[in-house]
MOPAC internal coordinates of N, CA, C and O (Angstrom, degrees):
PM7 1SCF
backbone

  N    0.0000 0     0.00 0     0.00 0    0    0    0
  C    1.4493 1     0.00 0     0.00 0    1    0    0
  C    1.5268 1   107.83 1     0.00 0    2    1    0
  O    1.2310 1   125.64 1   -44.16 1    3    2    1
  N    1.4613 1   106.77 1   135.84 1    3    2    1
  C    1.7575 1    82.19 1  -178.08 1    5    3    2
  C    1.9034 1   112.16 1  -102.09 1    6    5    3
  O    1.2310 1   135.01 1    -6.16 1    7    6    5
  N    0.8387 1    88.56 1   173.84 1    7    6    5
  C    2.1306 1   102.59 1  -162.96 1    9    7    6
  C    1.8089 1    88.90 1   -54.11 1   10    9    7
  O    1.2310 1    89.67 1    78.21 1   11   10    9
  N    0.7319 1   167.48 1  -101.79 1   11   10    9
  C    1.1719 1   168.83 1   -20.41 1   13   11   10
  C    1.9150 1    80.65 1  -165.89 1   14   13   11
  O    1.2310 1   111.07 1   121.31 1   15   14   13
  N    1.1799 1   134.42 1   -58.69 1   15   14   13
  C    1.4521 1   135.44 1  -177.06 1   17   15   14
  C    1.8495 1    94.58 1   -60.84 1   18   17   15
  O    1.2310 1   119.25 1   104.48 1   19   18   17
  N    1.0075 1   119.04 1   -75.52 1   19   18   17
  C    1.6197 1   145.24 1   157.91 1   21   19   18
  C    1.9645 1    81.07 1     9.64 1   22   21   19
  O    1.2310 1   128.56 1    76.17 1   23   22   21
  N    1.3123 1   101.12 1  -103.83 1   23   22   21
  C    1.1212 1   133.55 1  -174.40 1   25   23   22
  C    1.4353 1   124.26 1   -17.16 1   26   25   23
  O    1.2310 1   128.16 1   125.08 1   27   26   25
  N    1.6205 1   101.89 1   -54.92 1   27   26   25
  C    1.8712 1   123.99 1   168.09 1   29   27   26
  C    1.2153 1   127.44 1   -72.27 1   30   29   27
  O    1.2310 1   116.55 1   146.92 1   31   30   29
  N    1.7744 1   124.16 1   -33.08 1   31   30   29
  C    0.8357 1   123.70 1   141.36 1   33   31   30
  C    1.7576 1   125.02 1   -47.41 1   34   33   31
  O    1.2310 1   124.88 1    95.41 1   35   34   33
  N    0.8822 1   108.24 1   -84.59 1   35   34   33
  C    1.4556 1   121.20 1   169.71 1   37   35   34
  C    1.7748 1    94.77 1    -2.36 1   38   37   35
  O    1.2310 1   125.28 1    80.82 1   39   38   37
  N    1.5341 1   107.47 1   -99.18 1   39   38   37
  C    1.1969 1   119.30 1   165.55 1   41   39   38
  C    1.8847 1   125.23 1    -4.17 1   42   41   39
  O    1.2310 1   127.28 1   137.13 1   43   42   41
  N    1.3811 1   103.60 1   -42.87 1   43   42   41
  C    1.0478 1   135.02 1  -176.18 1   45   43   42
  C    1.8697 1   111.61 1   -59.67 1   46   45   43
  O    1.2310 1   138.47 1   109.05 1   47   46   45
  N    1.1995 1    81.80 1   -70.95 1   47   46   45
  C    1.6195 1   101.21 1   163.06 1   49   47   46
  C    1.2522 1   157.45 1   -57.04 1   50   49   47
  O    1.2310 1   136.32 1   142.79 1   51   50   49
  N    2.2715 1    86.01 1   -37.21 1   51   50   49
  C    1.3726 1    96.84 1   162.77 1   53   51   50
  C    1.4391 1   105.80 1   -78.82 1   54   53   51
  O    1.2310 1   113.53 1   141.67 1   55   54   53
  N    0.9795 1   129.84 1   -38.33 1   55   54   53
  C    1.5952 1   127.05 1  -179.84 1   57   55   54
  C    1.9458 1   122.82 1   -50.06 1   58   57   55
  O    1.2310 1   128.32 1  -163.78 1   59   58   57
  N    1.0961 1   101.58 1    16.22 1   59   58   57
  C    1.3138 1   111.83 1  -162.33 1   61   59   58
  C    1.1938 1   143.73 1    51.80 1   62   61   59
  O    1.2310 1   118.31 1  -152.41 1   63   62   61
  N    1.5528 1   120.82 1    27.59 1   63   62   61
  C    1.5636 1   116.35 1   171.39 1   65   63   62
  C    1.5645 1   117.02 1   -68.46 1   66   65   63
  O    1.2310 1   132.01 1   -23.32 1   67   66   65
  N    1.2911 1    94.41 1   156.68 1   67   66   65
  C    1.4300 1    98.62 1   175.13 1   69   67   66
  C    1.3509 1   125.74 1   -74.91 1   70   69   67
  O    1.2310 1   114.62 1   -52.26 1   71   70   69
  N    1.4611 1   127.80 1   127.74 1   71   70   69
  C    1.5115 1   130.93 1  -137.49 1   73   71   70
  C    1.4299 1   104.82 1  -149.54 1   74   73   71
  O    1.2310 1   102.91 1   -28.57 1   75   74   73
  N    1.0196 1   148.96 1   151.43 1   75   74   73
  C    1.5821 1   150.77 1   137.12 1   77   75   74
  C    1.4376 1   111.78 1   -70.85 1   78   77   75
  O    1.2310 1   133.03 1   -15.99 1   79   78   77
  N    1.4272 1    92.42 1   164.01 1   79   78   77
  C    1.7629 1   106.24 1  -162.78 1   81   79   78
  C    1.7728 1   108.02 1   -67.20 1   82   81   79
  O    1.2310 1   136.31 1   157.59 1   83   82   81
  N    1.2380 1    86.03 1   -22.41 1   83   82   81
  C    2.1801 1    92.78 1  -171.33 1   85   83   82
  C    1.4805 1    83.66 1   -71.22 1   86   85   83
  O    1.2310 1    98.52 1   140.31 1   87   86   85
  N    1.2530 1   156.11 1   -39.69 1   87   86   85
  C    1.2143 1   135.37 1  -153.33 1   89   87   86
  C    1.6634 1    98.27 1   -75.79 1   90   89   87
  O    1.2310 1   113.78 1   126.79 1   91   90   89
  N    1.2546 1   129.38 1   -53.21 1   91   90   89
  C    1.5430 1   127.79 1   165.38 1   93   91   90
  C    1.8249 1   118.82 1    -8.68 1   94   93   91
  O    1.2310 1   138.88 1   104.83 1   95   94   93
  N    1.8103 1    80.99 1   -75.17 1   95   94   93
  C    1.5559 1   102.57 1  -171.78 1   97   95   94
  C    1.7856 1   113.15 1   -53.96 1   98   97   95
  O    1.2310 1   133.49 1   114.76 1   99   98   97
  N    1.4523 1    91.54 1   -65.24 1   99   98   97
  C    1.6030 1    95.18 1   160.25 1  101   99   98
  C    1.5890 1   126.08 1   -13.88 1  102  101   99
  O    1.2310 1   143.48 1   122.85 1  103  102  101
  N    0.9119 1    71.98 1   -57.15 1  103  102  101
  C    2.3364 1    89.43 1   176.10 1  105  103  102
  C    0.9325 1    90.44 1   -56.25 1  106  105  103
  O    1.2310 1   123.31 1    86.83 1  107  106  105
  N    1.5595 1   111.25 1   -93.17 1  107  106  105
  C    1.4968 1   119.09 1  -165.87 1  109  107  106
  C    1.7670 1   125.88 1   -39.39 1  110  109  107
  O    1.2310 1   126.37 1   158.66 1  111  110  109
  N    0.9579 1   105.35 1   -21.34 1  111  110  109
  C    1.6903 1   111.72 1  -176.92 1  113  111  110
  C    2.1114 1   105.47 1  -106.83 1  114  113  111
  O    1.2310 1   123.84 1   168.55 1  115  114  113
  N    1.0593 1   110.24 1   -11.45 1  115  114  113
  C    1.6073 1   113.81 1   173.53 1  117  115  114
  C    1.4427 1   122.15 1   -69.81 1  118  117  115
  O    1.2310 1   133.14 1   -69.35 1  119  118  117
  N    1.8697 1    92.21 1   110.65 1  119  118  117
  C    1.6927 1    94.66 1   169.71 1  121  119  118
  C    1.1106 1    99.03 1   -90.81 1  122  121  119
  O    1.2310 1   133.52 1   -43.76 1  123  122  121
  N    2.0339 1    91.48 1   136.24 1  123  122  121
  C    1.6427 1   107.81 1   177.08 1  125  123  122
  C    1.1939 1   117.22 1  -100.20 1  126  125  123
  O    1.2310 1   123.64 1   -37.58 1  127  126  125
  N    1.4756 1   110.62 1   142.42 1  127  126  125
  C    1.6398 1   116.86 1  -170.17 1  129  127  126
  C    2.0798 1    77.98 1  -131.86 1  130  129  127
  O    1.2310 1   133.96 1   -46.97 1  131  130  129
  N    1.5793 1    90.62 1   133.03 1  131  130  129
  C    1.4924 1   114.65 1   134.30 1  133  131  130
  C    1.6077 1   115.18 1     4.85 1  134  133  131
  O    1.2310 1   107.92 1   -75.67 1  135  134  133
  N    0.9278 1   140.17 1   104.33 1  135  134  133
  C    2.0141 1   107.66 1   155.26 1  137  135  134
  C    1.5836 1   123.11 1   -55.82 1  138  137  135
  O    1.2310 1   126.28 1   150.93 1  139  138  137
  N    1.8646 1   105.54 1   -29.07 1  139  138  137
  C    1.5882 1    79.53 1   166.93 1  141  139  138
  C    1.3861 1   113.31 1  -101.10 1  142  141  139
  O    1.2310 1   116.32 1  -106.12 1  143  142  141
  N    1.3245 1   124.60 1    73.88 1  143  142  141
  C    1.5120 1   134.99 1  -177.79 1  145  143  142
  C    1.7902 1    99.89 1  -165.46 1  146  145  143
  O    1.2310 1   126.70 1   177.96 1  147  146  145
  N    1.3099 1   104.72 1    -2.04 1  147  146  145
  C    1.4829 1   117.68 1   163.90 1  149  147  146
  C    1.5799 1   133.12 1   -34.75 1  150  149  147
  O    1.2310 1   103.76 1   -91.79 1  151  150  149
  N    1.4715 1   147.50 1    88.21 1  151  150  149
  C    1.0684 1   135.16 1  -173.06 1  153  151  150
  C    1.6466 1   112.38 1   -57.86 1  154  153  151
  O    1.2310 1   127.52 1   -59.47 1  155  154  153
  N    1.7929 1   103.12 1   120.53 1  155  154  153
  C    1.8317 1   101.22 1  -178.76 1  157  155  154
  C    1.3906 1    98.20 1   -48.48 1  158  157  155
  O    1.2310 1    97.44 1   161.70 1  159  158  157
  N    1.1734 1   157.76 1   -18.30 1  159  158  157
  C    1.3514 1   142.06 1  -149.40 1  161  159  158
  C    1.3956 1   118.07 1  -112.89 1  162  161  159
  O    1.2310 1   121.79 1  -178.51 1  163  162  161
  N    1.6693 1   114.19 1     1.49 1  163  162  161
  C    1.2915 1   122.06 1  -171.58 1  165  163  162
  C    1.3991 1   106.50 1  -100.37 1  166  165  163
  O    1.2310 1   114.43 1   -42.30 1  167  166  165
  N    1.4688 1   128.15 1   137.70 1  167  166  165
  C    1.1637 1   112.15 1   167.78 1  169  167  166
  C    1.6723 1   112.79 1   -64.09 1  170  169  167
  O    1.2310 1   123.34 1   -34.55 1  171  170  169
  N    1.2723 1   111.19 1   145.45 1  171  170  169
  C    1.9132 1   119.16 1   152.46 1  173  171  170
  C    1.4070 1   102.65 1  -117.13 1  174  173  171
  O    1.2310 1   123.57 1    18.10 1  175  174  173
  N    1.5220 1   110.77 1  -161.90 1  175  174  173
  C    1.4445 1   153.02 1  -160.87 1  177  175  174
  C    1.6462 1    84.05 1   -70.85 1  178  177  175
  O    1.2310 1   119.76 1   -40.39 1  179  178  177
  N    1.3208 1   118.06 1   139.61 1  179  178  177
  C    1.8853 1   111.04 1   168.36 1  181  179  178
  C    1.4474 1   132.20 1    54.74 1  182  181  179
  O    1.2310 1   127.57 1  -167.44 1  183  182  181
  N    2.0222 1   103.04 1    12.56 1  183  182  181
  C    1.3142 1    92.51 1   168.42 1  185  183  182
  C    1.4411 1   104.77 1  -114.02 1  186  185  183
  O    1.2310 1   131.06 1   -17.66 1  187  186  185
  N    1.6059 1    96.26 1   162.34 1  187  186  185
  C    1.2863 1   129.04 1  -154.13 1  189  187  186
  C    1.4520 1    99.41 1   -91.25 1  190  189  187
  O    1.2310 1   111.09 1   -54.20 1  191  190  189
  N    1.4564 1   134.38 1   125.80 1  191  190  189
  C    1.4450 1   123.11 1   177.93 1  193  191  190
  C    1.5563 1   110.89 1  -141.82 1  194  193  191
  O    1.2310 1   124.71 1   -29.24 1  195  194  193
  N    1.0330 1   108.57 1   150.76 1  195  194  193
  C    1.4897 1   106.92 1   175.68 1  197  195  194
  C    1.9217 1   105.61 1  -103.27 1  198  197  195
  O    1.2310 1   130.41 1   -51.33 1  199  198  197
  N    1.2311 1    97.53 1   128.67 1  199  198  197
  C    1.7203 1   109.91 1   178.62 1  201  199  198
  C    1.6994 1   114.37 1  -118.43 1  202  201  199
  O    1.2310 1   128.42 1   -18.88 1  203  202  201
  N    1.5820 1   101.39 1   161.12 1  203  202  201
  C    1.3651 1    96.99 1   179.98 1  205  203  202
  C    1.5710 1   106.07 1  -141.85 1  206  205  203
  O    1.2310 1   120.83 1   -58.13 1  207  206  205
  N    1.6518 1   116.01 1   121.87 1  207  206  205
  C    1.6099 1   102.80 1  -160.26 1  209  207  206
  C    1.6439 1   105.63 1   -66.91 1  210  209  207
  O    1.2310 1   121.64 1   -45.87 1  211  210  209
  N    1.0629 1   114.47 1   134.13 1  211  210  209
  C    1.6582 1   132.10 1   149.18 1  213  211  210
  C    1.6929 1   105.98 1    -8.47 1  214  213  211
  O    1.2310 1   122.09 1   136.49 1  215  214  213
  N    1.2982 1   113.60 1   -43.51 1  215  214  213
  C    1.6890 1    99.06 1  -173.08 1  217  215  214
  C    1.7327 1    92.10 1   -87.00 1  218  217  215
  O    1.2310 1   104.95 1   165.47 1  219  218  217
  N    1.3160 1   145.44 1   -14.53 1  219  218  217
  C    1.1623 1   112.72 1   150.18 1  221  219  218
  C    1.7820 1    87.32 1   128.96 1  222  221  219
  O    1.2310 1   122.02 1   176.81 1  223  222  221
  N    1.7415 1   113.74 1    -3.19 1  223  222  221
  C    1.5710 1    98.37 1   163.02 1  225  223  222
  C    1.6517 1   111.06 1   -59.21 1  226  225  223
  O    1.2310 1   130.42 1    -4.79 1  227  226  225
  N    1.6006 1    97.50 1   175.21 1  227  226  225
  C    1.3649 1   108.17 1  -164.69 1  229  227  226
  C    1.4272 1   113.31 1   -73.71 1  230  229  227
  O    1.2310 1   111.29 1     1.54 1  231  230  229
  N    1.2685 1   134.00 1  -178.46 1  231  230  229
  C    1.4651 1   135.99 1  -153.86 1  233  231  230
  C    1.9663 1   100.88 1   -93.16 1  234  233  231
  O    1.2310 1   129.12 1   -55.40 1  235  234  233
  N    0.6961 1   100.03 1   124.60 1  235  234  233
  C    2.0575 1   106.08 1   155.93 1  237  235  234
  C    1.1367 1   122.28 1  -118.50 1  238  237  235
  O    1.2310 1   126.97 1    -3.94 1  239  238  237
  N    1.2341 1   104.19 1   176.06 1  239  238  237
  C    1.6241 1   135.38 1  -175.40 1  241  239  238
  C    1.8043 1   113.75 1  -104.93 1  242  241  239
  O    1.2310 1   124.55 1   -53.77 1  243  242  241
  N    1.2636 1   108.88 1   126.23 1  243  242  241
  C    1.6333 1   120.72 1  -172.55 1  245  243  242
  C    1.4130 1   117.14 1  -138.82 1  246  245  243
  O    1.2310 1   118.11 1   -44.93 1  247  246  245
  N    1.2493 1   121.20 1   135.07 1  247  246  245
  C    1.3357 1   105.50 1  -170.64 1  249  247  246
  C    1.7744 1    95.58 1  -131.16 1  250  249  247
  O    1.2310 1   128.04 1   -60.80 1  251  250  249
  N    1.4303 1   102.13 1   119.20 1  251  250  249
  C    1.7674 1    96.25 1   179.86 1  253  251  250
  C    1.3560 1   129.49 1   -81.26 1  254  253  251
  O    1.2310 1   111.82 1   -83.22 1  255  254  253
  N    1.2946 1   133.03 1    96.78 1  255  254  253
  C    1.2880 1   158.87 1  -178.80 1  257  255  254
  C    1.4562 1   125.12 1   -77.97 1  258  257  255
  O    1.2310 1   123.61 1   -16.39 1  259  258  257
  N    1.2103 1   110.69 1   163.61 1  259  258  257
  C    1.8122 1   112.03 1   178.81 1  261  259  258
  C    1.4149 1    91.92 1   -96.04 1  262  261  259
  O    1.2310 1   125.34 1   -33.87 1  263  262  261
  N    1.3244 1   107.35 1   146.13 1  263  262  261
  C    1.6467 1   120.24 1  -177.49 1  265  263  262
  C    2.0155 1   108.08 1   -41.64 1  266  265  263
  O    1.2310 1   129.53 1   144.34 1  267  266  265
  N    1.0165 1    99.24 1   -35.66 1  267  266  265
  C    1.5956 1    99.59 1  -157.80 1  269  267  266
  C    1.5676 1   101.92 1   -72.80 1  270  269  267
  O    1.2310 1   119.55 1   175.39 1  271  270  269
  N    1.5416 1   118.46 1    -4.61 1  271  270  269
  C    1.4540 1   140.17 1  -165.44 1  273  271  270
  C    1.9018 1    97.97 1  -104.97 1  274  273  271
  O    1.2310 1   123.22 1   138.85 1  275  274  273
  N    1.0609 1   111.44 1   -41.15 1  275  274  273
  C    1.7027 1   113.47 1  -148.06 1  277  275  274
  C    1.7730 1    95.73 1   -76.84 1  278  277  275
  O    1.2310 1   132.10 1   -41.19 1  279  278  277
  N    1.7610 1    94.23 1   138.81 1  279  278  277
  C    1.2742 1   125.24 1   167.15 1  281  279  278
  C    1.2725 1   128.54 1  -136.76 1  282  281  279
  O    1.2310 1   119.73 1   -88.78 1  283  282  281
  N    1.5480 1   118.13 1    91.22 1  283  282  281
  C    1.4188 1   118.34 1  -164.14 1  285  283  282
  C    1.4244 1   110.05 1   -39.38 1  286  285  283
  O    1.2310 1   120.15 1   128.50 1  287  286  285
  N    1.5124 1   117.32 1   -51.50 1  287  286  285
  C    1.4525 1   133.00 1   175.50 1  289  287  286
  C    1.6237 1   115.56 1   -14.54 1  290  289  287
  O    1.2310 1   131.69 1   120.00 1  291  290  289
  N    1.9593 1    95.04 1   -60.00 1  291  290  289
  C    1.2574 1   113.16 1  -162.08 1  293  291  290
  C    1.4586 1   119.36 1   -91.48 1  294  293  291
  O    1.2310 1   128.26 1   179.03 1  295  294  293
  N    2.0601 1   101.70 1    -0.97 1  295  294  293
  C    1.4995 1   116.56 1  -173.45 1  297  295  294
  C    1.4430 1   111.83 1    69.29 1  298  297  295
  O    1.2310 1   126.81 1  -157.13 1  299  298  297
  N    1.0297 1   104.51 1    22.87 1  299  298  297
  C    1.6739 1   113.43 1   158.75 1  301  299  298
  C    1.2864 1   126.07 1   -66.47 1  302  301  299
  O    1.2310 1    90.96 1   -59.93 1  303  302  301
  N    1.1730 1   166.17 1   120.07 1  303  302  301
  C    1.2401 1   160.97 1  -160.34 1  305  303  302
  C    1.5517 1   116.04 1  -138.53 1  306  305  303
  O    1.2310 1   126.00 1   -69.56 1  307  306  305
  N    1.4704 1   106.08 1   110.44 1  307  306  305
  C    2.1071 1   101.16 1   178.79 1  309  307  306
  C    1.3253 1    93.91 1   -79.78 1  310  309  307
  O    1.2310 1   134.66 1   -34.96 1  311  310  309
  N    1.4389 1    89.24 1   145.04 1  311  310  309
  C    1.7559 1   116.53 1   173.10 1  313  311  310
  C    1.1667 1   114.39 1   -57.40 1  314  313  311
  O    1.2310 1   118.45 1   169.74 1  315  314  313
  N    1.9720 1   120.56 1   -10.26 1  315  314  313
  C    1.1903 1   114.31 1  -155.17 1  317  315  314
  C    2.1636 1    92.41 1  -100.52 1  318  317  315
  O    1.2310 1   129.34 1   164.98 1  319  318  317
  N    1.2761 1    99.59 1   -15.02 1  319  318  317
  C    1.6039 1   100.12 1   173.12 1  321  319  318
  C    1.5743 1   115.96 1   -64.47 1  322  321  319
  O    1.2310 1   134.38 1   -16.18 1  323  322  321
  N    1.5746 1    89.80 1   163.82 1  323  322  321
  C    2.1709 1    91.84 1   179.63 1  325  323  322
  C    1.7946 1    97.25 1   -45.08 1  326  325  323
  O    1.2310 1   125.21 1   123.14 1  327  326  325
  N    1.8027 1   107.59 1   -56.86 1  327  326  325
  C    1.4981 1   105.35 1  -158.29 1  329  327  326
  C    1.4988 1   125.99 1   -64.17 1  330  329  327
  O    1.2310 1   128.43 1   145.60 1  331  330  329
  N    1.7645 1   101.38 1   -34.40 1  331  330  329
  C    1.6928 1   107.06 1   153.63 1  333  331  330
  C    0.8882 1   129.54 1   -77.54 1  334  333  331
  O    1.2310 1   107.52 1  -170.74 1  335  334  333
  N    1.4003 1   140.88 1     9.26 1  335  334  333
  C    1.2880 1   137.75 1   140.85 1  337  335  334
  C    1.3831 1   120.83 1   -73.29 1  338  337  335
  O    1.2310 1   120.85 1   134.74 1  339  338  337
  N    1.7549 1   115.97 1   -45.26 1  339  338  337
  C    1.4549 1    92.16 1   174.74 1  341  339  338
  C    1.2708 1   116.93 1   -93.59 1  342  341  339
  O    1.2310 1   117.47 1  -146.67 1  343  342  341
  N    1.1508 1   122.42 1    33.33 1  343  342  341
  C    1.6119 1   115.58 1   158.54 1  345  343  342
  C    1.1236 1   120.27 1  -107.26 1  346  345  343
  O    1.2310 1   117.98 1   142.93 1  347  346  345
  N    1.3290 1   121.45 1   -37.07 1  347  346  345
  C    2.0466 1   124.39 1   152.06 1  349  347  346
  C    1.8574 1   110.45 1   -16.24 1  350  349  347
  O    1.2310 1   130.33 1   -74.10 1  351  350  349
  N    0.8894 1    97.68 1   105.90 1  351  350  349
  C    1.7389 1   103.99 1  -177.15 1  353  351  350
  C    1.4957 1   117.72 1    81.75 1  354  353  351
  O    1.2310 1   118.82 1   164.53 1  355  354  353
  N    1.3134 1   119.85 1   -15.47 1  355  354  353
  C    1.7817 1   109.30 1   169.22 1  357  355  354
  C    1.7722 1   106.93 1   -59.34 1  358  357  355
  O    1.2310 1   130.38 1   -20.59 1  359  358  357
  N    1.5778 1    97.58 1   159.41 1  359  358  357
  C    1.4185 1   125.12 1  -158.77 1  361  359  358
  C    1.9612 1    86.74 1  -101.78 1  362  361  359
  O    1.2310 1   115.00 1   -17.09 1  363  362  361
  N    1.2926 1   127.08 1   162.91 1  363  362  361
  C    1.4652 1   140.55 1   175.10 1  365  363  362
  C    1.9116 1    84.70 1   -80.01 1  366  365  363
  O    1.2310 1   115.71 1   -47.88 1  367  366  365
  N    1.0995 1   125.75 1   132.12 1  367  366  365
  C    1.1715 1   139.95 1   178.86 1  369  367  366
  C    1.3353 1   120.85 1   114.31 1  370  369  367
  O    1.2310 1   122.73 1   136.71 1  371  370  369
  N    1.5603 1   112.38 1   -43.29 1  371  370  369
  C    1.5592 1   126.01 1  -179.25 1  373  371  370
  C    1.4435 1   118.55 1   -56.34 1  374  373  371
  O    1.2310 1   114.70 1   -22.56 1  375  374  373
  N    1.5625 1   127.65 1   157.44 1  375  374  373
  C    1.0767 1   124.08 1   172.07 1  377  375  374
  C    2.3793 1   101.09 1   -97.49 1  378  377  375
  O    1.2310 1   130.58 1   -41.94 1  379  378  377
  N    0.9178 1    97.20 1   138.06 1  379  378  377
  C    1.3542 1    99.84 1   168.22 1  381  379  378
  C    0.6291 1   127.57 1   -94.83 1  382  381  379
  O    1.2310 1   103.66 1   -82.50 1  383  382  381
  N    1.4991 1   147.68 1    97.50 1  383  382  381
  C    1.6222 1   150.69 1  -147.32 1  385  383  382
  C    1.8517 1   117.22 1  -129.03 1  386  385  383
  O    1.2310 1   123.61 1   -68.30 1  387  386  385
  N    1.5227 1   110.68 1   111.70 1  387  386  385
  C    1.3733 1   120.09 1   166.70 1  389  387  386
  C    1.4831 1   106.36 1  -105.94 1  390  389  387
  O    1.2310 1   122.22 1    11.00 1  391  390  389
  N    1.7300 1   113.35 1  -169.00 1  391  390  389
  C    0.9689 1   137.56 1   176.51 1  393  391  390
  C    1.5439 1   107.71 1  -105.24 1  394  393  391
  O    1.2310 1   108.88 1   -50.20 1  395  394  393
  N    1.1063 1   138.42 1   129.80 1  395  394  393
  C    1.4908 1   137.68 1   170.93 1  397  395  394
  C    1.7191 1   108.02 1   -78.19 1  398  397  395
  O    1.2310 1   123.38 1   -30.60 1  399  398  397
  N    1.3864 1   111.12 1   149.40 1  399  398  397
  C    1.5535 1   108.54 1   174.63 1  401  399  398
  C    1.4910 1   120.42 1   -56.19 1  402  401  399
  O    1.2310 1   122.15 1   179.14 1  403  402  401
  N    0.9551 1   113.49 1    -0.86 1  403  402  401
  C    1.8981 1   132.31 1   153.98 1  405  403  402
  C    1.1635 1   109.30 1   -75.64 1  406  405  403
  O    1.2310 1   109.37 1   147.87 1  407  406  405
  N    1.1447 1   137.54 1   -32.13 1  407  406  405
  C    1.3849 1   131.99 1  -148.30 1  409  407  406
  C    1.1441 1   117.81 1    72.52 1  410  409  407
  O    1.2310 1   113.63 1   167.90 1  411  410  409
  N    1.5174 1   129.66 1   -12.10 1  411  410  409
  C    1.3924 1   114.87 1   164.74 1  413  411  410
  C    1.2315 1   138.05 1   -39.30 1  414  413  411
  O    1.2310 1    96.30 1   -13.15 1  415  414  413
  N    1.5363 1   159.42 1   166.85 1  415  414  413
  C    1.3900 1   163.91 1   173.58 1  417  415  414
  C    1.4427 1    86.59 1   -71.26 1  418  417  415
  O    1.2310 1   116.46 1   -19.76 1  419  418  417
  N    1.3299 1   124.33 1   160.24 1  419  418  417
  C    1.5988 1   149.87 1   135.53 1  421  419  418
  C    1.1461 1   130.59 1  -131.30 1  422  421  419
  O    1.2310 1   115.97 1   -28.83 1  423  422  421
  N    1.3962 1   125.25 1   151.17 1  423  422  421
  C    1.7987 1   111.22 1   178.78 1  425  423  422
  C    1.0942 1   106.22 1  -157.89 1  426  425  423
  O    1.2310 1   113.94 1   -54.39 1  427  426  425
  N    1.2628 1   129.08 1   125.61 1  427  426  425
  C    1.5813 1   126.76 1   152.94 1  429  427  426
  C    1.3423 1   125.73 1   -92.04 1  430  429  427
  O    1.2310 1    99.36 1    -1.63 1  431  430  429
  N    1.2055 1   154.79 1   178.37 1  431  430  429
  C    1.2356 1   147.87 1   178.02 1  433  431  430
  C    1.3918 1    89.93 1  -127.83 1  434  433  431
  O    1.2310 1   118.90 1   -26.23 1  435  434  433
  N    1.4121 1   119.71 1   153.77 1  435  434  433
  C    1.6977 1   132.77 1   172.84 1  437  435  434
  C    1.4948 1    93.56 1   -93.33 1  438  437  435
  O    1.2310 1   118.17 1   -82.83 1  439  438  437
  N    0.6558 1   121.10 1    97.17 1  439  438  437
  C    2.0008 1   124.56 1   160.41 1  441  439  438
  C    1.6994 1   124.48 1   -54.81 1  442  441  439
  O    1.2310 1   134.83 1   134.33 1  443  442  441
  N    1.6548 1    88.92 1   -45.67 1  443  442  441
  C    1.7678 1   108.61 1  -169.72 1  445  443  442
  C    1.5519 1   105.66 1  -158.64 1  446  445  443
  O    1.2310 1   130.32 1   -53.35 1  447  446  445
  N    1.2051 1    97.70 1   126.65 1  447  446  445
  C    1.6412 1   113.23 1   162.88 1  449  447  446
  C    1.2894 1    94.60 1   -90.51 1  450  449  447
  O    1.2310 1   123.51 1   -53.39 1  451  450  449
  N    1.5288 1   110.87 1   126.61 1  451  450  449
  C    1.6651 1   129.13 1   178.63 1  453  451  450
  C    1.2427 1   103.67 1  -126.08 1  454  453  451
  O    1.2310 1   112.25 1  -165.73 1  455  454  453
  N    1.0709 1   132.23 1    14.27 1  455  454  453
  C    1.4778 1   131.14 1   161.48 1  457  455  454
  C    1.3776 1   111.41 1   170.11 1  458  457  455
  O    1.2310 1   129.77 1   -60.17 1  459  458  457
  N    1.5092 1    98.77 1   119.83 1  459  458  457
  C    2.0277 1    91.21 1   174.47 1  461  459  458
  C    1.7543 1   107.66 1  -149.03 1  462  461  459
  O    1.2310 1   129.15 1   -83.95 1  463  462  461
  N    2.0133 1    99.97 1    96.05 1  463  462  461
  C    1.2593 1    90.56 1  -179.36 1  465  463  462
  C    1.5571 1   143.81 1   -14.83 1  466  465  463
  O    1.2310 1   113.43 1   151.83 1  467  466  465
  N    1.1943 1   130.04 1   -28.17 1  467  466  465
  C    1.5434 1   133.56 1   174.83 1  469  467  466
  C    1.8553 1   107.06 1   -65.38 1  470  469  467
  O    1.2310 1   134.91 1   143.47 1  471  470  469
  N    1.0563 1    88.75 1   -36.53 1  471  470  469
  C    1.5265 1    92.14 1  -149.97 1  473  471  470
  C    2.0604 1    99.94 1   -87.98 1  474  473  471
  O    1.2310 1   121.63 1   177.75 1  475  474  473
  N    1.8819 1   114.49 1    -2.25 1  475  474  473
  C    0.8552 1    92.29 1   162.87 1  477  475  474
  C    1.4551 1    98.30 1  -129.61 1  478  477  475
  O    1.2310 1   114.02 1  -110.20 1  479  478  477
  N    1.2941 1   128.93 1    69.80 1  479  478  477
  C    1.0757 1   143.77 1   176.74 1  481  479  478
  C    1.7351 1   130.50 1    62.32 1  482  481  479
  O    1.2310 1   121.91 1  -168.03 1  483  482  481
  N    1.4257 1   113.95 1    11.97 1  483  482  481
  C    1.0215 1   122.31 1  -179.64 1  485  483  482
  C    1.8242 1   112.08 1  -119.15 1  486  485  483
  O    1.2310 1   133.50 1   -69.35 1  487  486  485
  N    1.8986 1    91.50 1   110.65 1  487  486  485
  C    1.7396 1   116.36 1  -173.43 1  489  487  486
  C    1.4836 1   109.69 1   -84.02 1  490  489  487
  O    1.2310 1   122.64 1   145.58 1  491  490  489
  N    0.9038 1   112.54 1   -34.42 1  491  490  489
  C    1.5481 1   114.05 1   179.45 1  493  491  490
  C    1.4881 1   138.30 1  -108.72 1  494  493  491
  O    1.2310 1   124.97 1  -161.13 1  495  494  493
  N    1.7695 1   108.07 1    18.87 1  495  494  493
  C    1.3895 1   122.38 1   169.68 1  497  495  494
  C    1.5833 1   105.31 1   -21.57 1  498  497  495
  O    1.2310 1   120.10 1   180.00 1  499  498  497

């Protein structure tokens, strides 16, 4: 995760929005890299990725956002949800896996990073 994502979240949380428990841990378990020391292949804050759910529907487009941004409509997703939380720091290959308010399993796979501020020169989205 890089320091600058680290940081806003954080912020995010202490300020009291409403959050799930993975967003906590997340923190607590995030190695921080630089943004310009950023791997192009990791998701951050505002990148754009294409996913494909685990049961094998077809592929979409998601863009991970701060809650005050997100529009399911538009495939926006806040970092502060199960699904934007576990995609904050997944690699293009990985499956991203939360808990549903069932407790059921979920998973998407990252297929394609289609846009991830670091990687086209922008540190301070």
């Amino acid at each position: 995760m890089s320091e600058l994502d680290h940081v806003r979240v954080a912020k995010l949380v202490d300020a009291g929005n409403p959050a799930h428990a993975g967003v906590q841990a997340l923190l607590d378990n995030a190695d921080l890299v630089a943004p310009t020391d950023m791997a192009p292949d990791v998701v951050t804050m505002r990148s754009r990725v294409r996913v494909a759910d685990a049961s094998g529907a077809g592929p979409r487009e998601l863009t991970l956002v701060y809650p005050s941004e997100a529009d399911a409509t538009q495939g926006q997703v806040s970092v502060l949800s199960p699904i934007g939380t576990a995609l904050l720091g997944a690699k293009v290959g990985e499956m991203a896996q939360w808990a549903q308010p069932d407790g059921r399993a979920a998973a998407l796979q990252v297929q394609a990073l289609l846009f991830q501020p670091e990687a086209s020169g922008d540190y301070l989205r």
